[in-house]
C-alpha positions in Angstrom: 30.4 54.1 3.7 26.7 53.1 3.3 27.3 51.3 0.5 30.3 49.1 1.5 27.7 48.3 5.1 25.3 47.0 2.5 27.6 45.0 0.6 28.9 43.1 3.6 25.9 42.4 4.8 24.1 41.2 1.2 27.4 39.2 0.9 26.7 37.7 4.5 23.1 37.0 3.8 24.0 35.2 0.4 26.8 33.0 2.7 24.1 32.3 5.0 21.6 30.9 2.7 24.4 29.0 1.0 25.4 27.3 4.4 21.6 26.6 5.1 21.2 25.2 1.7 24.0 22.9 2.1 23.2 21.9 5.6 19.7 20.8 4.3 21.0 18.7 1.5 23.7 17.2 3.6 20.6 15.9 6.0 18.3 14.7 3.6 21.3 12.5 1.9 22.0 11.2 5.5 18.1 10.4 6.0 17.9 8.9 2.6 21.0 6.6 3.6 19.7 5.5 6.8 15.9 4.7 5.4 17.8 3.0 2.3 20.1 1.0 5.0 16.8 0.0 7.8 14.7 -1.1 4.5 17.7 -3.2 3.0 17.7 -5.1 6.8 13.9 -5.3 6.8 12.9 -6.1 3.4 13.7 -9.8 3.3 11.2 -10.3 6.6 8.9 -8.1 5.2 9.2 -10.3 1.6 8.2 -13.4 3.6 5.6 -12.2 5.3 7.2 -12.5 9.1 6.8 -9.2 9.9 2.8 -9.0 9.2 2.3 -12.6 10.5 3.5 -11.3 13.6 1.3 -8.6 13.7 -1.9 -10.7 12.8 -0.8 -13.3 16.2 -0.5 -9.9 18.1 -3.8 -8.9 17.6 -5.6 -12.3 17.9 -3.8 -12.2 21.5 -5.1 -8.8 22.2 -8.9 -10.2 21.1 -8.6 -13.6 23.3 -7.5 -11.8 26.3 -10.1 -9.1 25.5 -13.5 -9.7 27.5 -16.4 -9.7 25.5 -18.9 -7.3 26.6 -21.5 -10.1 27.6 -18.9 -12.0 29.8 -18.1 -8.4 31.9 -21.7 -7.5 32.2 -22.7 -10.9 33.5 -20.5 -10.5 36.2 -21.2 -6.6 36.8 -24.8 -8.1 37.4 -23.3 -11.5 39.7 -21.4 -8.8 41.8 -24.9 -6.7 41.9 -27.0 -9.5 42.7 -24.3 -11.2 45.2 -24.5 -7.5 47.3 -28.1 -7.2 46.9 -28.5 -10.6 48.8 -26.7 -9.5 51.5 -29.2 -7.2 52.6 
């Protein structure tokens, strides 16, 4: 009796791993498909340099927008000095 428990479950164990083992391959195809699909779509912008140009204009935004560190403590000190007047 002991030994036909221990069969069944080795036999369930082995149909486990086999059903894990599958269900991981069957998830790393679909994730190589889609990353083989999105780079097919994107390479030709990423060829011709759109895609990093964009980036590049993005940050030069960012840094003309930015406020220098002289420019905000100049008027730090303005708003200081206007308050101090006051009294």
């Amino acid at each position: 009796m002991e030994l036909a428990v221990i069969i069944i479950l080795g036999i369930a164990l082995l149909a486990s791993l086999a059903l894990n083992a599958f269900i991981i391959q069957r998830s790393q195809e679909e994730k190589k498909d889609l990353h083989n699909r999105l780079m097919s779509r994107e390479y030709p912008e990423y060829l011709h340099g759109e895609h990093t140009l964009q980036l590049l204009k993005d940050e030069e935004e960012k840094a003309k927008n930015k406020p220098k560190v002289e420019e905000k403590l100049s008027r730090e000190f303005l708003d200081h000095k206007k308050k101090a007047s006051t009294f």
